[in-house]
N, C-alpha and C positions, 0 to 999 in steps of 0.2 A: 504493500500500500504506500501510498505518497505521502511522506512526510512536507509537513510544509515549517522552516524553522527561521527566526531572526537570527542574522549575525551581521556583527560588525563592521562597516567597508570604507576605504578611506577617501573612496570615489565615488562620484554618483554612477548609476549603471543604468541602460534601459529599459523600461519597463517594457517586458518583449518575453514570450518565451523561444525555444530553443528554435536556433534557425537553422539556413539552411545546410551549413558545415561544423555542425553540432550533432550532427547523427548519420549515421551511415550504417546499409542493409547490406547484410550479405546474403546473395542471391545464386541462384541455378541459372547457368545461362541456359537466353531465349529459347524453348525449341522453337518448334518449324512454324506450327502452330503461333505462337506471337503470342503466348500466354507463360507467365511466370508462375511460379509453383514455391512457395516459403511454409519451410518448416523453423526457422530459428530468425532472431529479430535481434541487430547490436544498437541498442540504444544509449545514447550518451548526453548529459546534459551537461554541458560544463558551465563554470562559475561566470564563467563572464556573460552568459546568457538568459538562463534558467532563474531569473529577479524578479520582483516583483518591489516596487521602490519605495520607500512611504514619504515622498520627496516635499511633503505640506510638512511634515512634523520634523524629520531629520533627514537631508538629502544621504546621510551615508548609514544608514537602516536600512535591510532590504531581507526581506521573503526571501529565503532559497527555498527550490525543490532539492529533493532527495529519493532515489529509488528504495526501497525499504526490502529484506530478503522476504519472498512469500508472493509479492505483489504479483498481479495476472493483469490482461487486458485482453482483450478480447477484437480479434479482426477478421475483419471479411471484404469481401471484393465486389469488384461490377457483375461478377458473373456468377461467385457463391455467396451467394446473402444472406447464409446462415451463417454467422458468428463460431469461427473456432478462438479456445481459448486457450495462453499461453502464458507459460510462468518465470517471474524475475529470477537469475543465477545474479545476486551482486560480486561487482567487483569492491573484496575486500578493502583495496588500497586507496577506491577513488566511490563513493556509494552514487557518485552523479551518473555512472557508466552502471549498465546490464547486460546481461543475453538473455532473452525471453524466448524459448522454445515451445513446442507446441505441447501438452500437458500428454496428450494420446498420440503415441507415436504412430500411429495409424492416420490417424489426420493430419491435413494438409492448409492450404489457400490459395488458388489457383487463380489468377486471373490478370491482367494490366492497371487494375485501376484498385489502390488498396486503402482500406481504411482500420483506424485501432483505436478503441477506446478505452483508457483506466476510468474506470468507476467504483473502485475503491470497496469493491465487493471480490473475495477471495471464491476461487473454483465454479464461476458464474458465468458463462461465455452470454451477452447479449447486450442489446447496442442502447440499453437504458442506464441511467442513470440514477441513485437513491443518496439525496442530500438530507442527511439524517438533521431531527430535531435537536440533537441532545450533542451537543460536540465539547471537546474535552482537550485537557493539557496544560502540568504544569506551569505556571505561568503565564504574563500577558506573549512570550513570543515566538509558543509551540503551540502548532494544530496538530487536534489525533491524524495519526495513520487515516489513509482511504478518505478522508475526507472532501479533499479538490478535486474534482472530476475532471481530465483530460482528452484530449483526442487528437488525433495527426491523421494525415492524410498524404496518398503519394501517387503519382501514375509509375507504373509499371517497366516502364520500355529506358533502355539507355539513353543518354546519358544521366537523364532525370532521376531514376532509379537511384542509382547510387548517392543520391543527396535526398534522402528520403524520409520520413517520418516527421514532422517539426510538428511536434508536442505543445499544442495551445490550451492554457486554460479555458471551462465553460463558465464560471463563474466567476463573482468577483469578491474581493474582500474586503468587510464593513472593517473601519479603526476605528475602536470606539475608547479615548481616553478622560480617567480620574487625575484628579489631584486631592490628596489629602491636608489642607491648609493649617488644622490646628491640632493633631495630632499622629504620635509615635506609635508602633506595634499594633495596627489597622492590619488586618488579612482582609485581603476581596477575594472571598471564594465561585462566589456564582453568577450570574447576569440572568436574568430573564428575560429576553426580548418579546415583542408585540409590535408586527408591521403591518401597515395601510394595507400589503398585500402575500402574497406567499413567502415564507422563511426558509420553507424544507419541504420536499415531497419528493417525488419519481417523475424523471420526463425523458423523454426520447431522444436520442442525439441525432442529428440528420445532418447530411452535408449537403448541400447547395446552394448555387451562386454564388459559389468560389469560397464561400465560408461556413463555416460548423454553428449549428444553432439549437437552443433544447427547447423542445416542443412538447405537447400533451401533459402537460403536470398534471398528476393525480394524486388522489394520494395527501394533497397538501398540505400543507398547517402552516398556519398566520404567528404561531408561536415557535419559539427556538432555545434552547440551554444550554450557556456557553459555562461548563464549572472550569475554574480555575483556582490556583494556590500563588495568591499575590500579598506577598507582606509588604505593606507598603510605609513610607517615611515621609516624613513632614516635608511638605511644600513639595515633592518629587511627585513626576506625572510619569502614568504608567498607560502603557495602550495594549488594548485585548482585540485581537485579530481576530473575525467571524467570516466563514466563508457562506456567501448567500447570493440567491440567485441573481441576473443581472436585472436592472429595471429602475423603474421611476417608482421610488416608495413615498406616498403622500406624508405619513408621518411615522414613528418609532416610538414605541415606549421600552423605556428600559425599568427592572427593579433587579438594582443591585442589592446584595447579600452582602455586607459588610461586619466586621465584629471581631473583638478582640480576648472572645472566647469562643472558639470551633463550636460549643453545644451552645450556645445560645445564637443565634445569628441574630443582627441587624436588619430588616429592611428599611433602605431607603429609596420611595419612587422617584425616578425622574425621567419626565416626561419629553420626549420633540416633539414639536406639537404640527400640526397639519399645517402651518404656514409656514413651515421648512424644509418641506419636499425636496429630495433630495434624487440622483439617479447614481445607480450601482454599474461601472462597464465593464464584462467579462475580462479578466487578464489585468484589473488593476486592482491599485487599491483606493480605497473613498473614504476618507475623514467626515464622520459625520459629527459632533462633537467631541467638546471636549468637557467636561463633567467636574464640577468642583464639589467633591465632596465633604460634606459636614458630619462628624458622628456625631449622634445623637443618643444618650441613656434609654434604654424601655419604659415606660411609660407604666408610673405607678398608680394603680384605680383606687379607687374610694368605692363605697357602696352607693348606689343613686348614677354613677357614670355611665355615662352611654358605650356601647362597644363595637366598633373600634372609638379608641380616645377621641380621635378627630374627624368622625364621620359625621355627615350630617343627610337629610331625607332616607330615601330608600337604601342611603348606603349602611345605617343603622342597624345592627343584628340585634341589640338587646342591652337589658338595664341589668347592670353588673346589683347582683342582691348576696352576693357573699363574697369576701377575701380575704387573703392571708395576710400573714402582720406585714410581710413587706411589700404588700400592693402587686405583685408579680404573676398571680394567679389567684382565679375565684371561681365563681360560679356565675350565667348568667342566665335571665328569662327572657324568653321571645316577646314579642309585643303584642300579640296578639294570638290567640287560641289556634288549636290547628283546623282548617277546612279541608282538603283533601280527603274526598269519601267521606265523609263525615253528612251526616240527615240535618239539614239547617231546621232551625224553630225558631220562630219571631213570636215576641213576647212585648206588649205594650209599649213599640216605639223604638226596640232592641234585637238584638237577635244572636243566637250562639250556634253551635255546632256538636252534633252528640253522636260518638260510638259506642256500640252495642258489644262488652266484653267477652271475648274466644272461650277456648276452651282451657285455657292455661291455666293450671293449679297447682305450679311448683312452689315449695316455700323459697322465699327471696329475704332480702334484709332491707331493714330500717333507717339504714341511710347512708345507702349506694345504688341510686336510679342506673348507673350507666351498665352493671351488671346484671342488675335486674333485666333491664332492655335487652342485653345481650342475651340473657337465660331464653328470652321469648321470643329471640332471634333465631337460635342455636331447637327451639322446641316446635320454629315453623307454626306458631298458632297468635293469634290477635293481628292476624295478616293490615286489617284496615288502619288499626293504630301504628304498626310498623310502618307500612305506607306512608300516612300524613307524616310523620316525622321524617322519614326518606327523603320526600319531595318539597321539605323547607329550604331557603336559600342560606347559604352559609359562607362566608368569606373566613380567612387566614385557619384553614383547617379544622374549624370548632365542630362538633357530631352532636346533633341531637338526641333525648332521651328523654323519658317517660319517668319524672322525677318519683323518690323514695316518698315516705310518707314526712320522715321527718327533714326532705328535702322540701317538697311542696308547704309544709308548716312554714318552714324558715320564710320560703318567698313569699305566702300568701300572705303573711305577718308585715309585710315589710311594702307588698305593692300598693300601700293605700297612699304612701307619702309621694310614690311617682305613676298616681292612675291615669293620668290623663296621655300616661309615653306607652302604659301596658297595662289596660285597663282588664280585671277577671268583669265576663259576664254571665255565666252558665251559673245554671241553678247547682249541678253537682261536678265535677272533677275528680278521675282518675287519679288513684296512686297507681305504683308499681309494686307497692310493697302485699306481698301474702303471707300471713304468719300463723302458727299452730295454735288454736286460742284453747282447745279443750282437746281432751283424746278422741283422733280423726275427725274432725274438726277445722277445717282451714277458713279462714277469714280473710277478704281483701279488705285494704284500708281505703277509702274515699273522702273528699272531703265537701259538704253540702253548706250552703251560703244559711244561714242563719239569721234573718231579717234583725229579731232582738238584739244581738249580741251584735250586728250590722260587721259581720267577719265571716269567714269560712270556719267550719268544725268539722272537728275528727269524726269517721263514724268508718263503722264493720259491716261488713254483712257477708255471709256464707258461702264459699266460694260454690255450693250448690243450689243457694240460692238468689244467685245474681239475676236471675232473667222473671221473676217475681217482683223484687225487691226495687228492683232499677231496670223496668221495662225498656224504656226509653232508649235506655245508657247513663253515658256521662262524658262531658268536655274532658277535652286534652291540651293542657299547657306545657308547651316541651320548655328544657332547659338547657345548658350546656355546661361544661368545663373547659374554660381558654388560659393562656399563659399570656404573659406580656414579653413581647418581642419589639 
């Protein structure tokens, strides 16, 4: 596979890949017929050619390629258009130089007019390409193996032939640089990209009108994951090389992963915004900004905050109703009851939502909802209630659940000071909690609104006779467990 790596140069070089005395075929001569026939492939990139420049940030920084041992490509002709595929022999002393042989010594490629493509895909002969979402490599200025997708192109006949192959990139590469202004011992592990249009997918290579071009994307994805291991130093700027399709992208979002302890990460968003469109050209490289970074502490909650800290409308998951002494993690309530599959009932001006309780009669505990859920996950029964929680929106990983009894206590205790952000409206509400009350015996906990006491109250009833007792059902107010990041 193709390595793509930064090093040092003390001259600018052309942004160009390999030309025409940069590779040379060894060949069977012509027979009669005027058809060549290759089984073996010498290809060679050497340093003065094989660049890529990053001549906006530092004229003498520059992308090299590299053959890597294992790497294949796969080639075919005007006449056999089925793709054979053939394997790198590196030369140890120089990794810019290879012999690529045919993998099955039974097969061949017959023709005058020849075509090869790396696509970064091992024991694969075919003339597509897969620009993976998830790319990787220490540091801002190593791309994984396979990554850059190639292809060359050559006619067959002398003297042309023997000046053969020139290995052009298909895509091009995003420079996307940080600087860290106010602090020391910053790692930048990860990037998350978000572009106006595809990031990664599978597309076809095709050669015509004298140039190579990737067509049909399928497959795609608008998102991309560049991880990386960057420790970064005060006021030094650092740049992360992403290889990505060619085009005009209306805008980027990035959320970098920043943090100066590996188990807790950092995010910080930052945003391109659509009025900075920008265009990617196959075979270069393209600065799209350049990012000043700020670290920022995690974000300590109180009880009453909204979650996320700084969310506002529908970006809002929920009213943080319980935390720990150092603000870091809590508990939160949704804002609203769940509806999904749930029988709506309108009540004087109001209206709530009620499910009709499964078959599930495992005993569970008093005050761990997300187990309990899981129990009645793992038991494949109260299917509707599992549902609505499923199909709630959730941002920065948080899991919905069917709070404990004495989790649902804590919050119903607590929603009256923020009802107007998460207002309870149902007449009764679901626990999770079922416990042993007499010998064989099981009781589910519920909690039913209480006009006098103007609160929610604890109440039992038999887990065999639930469909008496609480014809109807009963609402479901999911809750969650978040960390502060």
């Amino acid at each position: 596979m193709k390595k793509l790596w930064m090093l040092l140069a003390g001259v600018a070089l052309v942004m160009s890949v390999a030309c025409s005395d940069d590779a040379a075929e060894e060949i069977v001569p012509v027979p009669e017929d005027g058809l060549t026939t290759l089984t073996e492939i010498k290809a060679t990139l050497p340093n003065t050619r094989t660049v890529l420049e990053d001549q906006e940030y530092a004229p003498g920084i520059t992308v090299k390629t590299y053959w890597s041992e294992g790497d294949c490509i796969s080639v075919w002709s005007d006449t056999q258009l089925t793709p054979v595929l053939f394997r790198a022999d590196i030369d140890e002393s120089d990794p810019t130089r290879a012999t690529f042989r045919v993998v099955n010594e039974s097969e061949s490629v017959q023709g005058k007019e020849f075509f090869a493509l790396y696509n970064g895909v091992n024991d694969v002969a075919s003339k597509t390409i897969s620009l993976s979402s998830s790319q990787g490599g220490n540091g801002s200025s190593f791309i994984d193996n396979g990554v850059a997708p190639m292809a060359a192109h050559t006619i067959g006949t002398a003297p042309e032939f023997a000046e053969a192959f020139e290995f052009e990139n298909l895509c091009g590469i995003m420079a996307l640089s940080f600087t860290v202004p106010d602090a020391d011992g910053i790692t930048l592990s990860k990037l998350a990209l978000v572009g106006g249009n595809p990031l990664a997918g599978n597309a076809t290579a095709t050669y015509t009108g004298g140039k190579w071009t990737l067509t049909r994307w399928n497959g795609e994805s608008n998102s991309l994951t560049r991880n990386c291991v960057i420790k970064m130093a005060k006021n030094q700027t650092y740049t992360v090389y992403v290889v990505v399709p060619a085009g005009t992208y209306e805008y980027l979002s990035v959320d970098a992963y920043i943090t100066s302890d590996p188990t807790k990460p950092i995010l910080k968003r930052l945003r391109q915004g659509s009025d900075k469109a920008f265009t990617i050209n196959a075979g270069t490289i393209t600065r799209v900004a350049n990012f000043q970074m700020k670290t920022v502490a995690p974000h300590a909650y109180e009880v009453g905050n909204v979650y996320p800290y700084d969310a506002t409308g529908d970006a809002v998951q929920g009213i943080v109703f319980e935390v720990a002494d150092d603000g870091m993690s809590g508990k939160i309530v949704a804002l609203k009851d769940c509806e999904t599959g749930g029988t709506k009932v309108d009540y004087e001006g109001f209206y709530f939502y009620n499910y009709k309780w499964g078959t599930f009669e495992s005993l569970t505990t008093i005050n761990n909802g997300l187990s309990n859920t899981n129990a009645m996950i793992a038991a494949g029964t109260n299917a509707a209630i599992i549902d609505a929680l499923n199909t709630m929106p959730t941002t920065n990983g948080i899991r919905w659940y069917l709070p404990s009894e004495s989790e649902f206590q804590t919050m119903s205790g607590l929603v009256g000071s923020f009802d107007a952000a998460a207002p309870l409206s149902g007449d009764n509400y679901w626990t999770s909690t079922l416990l042993k009350v007499r010998l064989n015996i099981i009781a589910l906990t519920y909690y039913s609104y209480d006009p006098d006491a103007l609160a929610y109250v604890k109440k039992t009833v038999s887990a065999t006779s639930i469909t008496s007792k609480l014809p109807d059902g009963a609402s479901v107010r999911a809750i969650a467990q978040f960390e502060s990041k």
